[in-house]
C-alpha positions as CSV (number, residue, x, y, z in Angstrom):
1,X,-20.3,16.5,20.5
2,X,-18.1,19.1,19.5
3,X,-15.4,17.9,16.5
4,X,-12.7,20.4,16.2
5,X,-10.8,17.6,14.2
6,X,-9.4,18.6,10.3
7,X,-8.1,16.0,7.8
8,X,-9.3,12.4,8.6
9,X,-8.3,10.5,12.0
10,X,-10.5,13.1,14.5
11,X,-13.3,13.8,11.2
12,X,-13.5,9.6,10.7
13,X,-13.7,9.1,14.9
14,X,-16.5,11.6,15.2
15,X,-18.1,10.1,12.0
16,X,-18.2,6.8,13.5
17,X,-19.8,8.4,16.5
18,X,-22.2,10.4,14.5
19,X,-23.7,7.6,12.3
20,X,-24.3,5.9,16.0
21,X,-26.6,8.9,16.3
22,X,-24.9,11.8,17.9
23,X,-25.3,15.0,17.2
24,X,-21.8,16.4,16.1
25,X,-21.5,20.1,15.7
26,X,-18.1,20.7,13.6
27,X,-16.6,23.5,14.4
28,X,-14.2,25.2,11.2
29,X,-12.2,28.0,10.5
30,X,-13.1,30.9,8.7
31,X,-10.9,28.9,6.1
32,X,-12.8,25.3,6.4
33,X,-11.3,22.0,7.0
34,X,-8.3,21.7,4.5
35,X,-9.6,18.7,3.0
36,X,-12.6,20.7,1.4
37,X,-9.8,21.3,-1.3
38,X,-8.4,17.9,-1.6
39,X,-9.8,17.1,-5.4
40,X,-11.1,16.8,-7.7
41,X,-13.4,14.7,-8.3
42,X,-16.2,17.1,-6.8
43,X,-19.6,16.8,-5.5
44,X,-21.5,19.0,-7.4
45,X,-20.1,23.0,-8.1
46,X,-15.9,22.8,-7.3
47,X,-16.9,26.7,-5.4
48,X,-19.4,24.8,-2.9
49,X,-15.8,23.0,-1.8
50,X,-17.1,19.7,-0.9
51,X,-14.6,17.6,-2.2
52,X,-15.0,13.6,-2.6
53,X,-12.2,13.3,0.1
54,X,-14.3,15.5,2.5
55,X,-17.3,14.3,2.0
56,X,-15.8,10.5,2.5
57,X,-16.0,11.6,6.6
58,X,-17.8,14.3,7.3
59,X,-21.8,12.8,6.7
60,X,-23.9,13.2,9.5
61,X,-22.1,16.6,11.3
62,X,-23.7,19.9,11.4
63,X,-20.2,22.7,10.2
64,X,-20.4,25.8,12.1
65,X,-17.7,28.6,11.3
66,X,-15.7,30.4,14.5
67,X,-12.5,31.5,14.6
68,X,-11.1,30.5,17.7
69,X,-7.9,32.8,17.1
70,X,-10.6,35.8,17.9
71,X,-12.4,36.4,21.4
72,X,-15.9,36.3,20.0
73,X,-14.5,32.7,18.3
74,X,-13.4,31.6,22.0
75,X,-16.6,32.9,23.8
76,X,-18.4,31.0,21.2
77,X,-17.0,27.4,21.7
78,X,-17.0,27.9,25.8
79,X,-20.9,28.0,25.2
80,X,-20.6,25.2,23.0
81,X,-18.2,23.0,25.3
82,X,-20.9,23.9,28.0
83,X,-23.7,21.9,26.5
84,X,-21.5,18.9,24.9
85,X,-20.5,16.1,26.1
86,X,-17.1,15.6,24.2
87,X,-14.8,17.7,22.3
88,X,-12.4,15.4,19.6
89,X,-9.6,17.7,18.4
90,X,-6.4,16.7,16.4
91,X,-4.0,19.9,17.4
92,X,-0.7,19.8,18.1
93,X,-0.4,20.7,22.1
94,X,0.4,24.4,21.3
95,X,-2.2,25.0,18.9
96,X,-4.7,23.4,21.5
97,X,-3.4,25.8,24.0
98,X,-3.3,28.8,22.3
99,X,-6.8,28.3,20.7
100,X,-8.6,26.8,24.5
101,X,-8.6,23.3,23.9
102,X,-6.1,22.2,26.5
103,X,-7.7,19.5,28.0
104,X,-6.5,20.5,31.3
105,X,-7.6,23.8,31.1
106,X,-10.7,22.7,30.0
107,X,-11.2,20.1,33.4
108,X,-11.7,23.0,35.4
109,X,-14.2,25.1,33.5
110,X,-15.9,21.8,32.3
111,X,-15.4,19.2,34.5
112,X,-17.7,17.0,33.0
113,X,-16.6,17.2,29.4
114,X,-14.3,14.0,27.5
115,X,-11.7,15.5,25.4
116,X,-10.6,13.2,23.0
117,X,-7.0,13.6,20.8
118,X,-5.3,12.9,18.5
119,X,-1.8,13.4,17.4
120,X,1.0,11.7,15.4
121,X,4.0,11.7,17.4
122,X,4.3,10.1,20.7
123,X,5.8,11.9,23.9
124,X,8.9,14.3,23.3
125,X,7.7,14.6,19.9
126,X,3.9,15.8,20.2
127,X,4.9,18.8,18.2
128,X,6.0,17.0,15.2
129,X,3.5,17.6,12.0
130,X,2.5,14.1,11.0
131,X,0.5,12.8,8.1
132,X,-0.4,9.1,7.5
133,X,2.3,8.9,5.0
134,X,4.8,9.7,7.7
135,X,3.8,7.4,10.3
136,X,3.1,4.3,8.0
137,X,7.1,5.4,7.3
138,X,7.7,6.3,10.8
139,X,6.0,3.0,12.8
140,X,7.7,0.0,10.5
141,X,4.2,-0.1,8.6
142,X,6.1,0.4,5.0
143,X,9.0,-1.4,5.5
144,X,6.9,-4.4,5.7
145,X,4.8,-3.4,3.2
146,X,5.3,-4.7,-0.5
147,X,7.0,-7.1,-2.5
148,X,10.1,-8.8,-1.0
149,X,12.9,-7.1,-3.7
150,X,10.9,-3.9,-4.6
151,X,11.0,-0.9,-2.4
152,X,8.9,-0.2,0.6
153,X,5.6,1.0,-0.2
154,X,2.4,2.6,2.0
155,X,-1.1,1.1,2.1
156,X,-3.3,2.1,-0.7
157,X,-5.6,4.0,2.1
158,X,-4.6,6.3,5.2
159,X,-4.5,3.3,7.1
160,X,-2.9,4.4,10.5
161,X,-5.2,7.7,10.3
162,X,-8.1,5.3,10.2
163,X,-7.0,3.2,12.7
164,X,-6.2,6.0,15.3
165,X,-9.6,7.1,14.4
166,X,-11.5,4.2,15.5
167,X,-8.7,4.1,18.6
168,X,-10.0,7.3,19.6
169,X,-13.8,6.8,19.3
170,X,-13.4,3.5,21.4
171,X,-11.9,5.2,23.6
172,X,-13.8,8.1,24.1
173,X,-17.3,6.0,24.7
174,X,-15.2,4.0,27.1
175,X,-14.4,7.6,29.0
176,X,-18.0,8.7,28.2
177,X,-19.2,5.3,30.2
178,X,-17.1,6.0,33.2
179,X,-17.1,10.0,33.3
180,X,-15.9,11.2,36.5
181,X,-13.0,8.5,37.0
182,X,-11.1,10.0,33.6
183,X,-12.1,12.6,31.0
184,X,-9.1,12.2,28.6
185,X,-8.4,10.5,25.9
186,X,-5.0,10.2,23.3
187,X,-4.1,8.2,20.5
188,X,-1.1,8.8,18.1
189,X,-0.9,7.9,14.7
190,X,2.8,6.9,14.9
191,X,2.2,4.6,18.1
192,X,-0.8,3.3,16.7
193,X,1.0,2.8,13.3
194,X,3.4,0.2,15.5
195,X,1.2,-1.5,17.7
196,X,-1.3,-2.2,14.4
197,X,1.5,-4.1,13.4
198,X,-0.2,-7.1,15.2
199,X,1.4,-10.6,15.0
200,X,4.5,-9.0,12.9
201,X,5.5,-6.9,16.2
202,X,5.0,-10.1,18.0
203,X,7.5,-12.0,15.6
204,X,9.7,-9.5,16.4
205,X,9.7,-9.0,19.8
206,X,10.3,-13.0,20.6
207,X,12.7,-13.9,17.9
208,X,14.4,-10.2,17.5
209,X,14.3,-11.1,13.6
210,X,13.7,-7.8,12.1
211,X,10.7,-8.5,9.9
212,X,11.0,-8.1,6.6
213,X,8.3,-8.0,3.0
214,X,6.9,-11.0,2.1
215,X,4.7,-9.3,-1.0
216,X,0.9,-10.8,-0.9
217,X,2.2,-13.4,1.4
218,X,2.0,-14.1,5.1
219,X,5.1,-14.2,7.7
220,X,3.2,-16.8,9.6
221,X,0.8,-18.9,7.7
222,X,0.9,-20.6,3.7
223,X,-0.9,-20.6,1.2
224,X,-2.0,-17.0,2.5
225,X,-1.6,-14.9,-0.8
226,X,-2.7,-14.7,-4.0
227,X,-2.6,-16.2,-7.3
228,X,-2.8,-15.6,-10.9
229,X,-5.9,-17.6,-12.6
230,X,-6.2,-18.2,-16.5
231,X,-8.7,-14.7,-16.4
232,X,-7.9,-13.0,-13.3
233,X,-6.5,-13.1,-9.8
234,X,-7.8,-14.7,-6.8
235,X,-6.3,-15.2,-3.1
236,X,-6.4,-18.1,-1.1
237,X,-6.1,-18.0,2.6
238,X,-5.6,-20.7,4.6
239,X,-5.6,-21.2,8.0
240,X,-5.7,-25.0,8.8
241,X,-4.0,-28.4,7.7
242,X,-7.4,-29.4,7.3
243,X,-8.4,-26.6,4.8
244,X,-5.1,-27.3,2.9
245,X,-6.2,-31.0,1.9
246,X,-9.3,-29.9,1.0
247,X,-7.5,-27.3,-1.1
248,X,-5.5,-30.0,-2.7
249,X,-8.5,-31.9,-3.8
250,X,-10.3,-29.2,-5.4
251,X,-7.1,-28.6,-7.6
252,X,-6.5,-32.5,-7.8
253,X,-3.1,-32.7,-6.5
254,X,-1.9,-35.5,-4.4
255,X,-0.9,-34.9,-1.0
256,X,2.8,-34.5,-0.3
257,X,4.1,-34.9,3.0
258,X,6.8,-31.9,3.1
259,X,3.8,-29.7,3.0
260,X,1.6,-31.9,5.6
261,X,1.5,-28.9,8.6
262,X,1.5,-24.7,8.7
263,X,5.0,-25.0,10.0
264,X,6.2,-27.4,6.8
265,X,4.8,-25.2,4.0
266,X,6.0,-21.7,5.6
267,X,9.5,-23.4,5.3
268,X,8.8,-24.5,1.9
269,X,6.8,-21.5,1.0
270,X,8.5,-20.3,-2.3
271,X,8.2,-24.0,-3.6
272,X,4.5,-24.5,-2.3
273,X,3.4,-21.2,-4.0
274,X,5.1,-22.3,-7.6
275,X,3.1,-25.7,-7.0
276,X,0.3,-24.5,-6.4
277,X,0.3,-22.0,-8.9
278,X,0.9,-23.6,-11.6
279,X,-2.3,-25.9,-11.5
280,X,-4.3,-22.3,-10.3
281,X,-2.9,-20.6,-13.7
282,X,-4.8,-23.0,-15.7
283,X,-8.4,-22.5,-14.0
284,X,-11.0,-19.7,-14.3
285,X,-10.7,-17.1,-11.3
286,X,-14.8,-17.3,-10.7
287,X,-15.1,-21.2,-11.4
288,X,-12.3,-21.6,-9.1
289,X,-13.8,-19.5,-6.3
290,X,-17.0,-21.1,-6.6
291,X,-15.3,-24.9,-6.4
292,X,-13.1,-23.4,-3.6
293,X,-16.6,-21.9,-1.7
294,X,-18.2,-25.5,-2.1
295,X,-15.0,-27.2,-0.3
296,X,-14.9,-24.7,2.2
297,X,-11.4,-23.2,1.8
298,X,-11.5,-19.4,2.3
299,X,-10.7,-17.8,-1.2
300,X,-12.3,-14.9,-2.9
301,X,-11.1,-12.6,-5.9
302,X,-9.0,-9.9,-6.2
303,X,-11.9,-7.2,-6.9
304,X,-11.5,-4.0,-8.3
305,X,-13.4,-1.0,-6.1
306,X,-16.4,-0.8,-8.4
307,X,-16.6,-4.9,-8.5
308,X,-16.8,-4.9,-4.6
309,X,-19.3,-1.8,-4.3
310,X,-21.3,-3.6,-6.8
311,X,-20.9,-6.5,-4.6
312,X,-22.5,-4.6,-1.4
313,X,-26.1,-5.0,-3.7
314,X,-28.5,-2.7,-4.8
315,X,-29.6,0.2,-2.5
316,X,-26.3,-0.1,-0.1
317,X,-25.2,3.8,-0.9
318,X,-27.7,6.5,-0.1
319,X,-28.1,9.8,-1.9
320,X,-28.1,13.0,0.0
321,X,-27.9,16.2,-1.6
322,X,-26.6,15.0,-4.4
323,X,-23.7,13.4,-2.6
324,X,-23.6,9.1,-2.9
325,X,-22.8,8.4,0.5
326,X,-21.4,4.8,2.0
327,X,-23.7,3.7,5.0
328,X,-22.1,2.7,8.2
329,X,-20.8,-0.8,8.6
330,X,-21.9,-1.3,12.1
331,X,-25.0,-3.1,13.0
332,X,-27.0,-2.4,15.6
333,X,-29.5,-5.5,16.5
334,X,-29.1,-6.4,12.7
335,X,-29.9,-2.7,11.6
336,X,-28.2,0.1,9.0
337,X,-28.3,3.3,10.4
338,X,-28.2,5.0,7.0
339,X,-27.0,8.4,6.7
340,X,-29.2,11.2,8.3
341,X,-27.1,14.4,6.9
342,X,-25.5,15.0,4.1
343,X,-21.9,16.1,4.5
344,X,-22.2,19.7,5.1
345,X,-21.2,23.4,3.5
346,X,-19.2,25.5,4.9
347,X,-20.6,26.5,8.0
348,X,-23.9,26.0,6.8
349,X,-25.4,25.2,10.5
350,X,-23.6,28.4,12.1
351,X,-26.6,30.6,12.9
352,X,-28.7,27.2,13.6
353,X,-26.9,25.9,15.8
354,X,-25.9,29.5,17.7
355,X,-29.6,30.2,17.9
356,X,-30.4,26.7,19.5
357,X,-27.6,28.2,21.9
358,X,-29.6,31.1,22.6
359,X,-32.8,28.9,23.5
360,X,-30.7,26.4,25.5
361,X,-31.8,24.0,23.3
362,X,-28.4,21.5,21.9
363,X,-27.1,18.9,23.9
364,X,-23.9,17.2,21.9
């Protein structure tokens, strides 16, 4: 596989694929991927350039340098393209055109390669520049997104960048398993952004309410938030009447019949959540999650990063180089695949990876 990709949707979509055991070859400019000088924090000497941010999605990829501005660059990648299987870039069109990686161009000299995109506008505006930041603005994603009198706010991650990511890894195996009836692929953050916004999007489009922020709440279901304990904060989600009374019991309140179905208590919800809350305030967040597990009403606590790594148990990151990596969170028949490569230096597999090229040896 050939990742052209920079930032994080394409380098987190060829990740994905990677820790499933391809081999990805990522190709960089003389300059590297831009994300090399996103930090600090640093793994190991700042001038190696392997910031925290890049090495976040780049394990498991092989970096080879070639600048496809130059001829020797272009020649360079044709051989490439002719051994791989699929090429993931995030260009705008022009950029892919002027540097060879129009996929239509590319159909006829390699008809059987997948060339999977990604971009951030949608149609007439492909040649927009687009960052997460602007396409959780752009899609409706922020204006649903934080408490219901405070401003809108993003998600604490690049959440649409991720999702168009995993978008265009599904659906490049999907072109990979039926090569020869299509061979490209396209995801946009900014569409992406708006169909991710799920049931929300589907409140809208059969009531025409324009949605609006409902904080650590839920539009659709209550209790779905969460709660201030005497030593911490917890949520509660529930998702059934049933679940509720056994809620009810655990904090030994009565049953009241305004709140006796999903639809009563998301008209009430303002008034359920002071209830409730005041009879949560006076309980321990871990005693309460515990008598809450034992009832079985989903609840868990609000964790901070280092609490829910800790959480993941001993041995769950793996050192390479130096570098605590994350494994992959996808099983396969109960397995981790843990990290095989360690995200890589600039262009440190360049003359591997061209001399396997002169022995006809990759296949990516």
């Amino acid at each position: 596989m050939i990742d052209v990709s920079r930032v994080l949707a394409g380098p987190f979509a060829t990740m994905l694929l990677a820790d499933l055991g391809a081999d990805v070859i990522k190709i960089e400019p003389p300059a590297g991927d831009e994300t090399r000088e996103w930090g600090p924090p640093w793994w190991g000497d700042p001038a190696d350039r392997r910031s925290a941010y890049f090495a976040s999605v780049n394990r498991n990829k092989r970096s080879v340098v070639l600048d496809l501005q130059t001829d020797d660059g272009g020649a360079a990648l044709a051989r490439l393209l002719a051994t791989a299987d699929l090429l993931v870039h995030n260009y705008r069109p022009s950029t892919a055109a002027r540097l060879g990686l129009e996929a239509h161009a590319l159909a006829a000299s390699h008809p059987r390669l997948v060339v999977a995109t990604v971009g951030g506008f949608p149609g007439a505006d492909a040649e927009r520049p687009a960052y997460d930041l602007l396409a959780q603005a752009v899609s409706g994603l922020m204006s649903i997104t934080g408490e219901a009198d405070g401003r809108p706010m993003k998600v604490g991650v690049a959440l649409l960048d991720l999702i168009a990511g995993l978008e265009c890894a599904v659906g490049a195996l999907a072109a990979l398993v039926g090569r020869g009836r299509t061979g490209r692929v396209h995801v946009n953050l900014v569409e992406a952004g708006v169909t991710s916004l799920i049931n929300v999007l589907g409140n809208f489009l059969a009531s025409g309410d324009e949605p609006g922020r409902h904080g650590n709440a839920h539009p659709n279901i209550a209790p779905y938030e969460s709660f201030a304990t005497r030593d911490g904060h917890l949520v509660i989600a529930v998702g059934n009447d049933a679940q509720f009374r056994r809620l009810l019991t655990v904090l030994g309140l009565e049953h009241d019949a305004q709140y006796a179905t999903n639809p009563d208590r998301v008209a009430r919800r303002p008034a359920l959540a002071a209830w409730l809350g005041q009879r949560i305030a006076k309980r321990g967040r871990d005693e309460l999650v515990e008598a809450l597990g034992v009832a079985d009403v989903p609840a868990g606590p609000v964790s901070s990063v280092s609490q829910a790594v800790a959480a993941m148990g001993s041995g769950w990151t793996t050192t390479l180089d130096g570098i605590r990596l994350a494994p992959s969170p996808i099983r396969v028949e109960g397995a981790v695949a843990p990290p095989r490569l360690p995200p890589p230096l600039l262009g440190e597999h360049t003359a591997q990876v061209l001399a396997e090229l002169d022995a006809g040896q990759p296949k990516t």
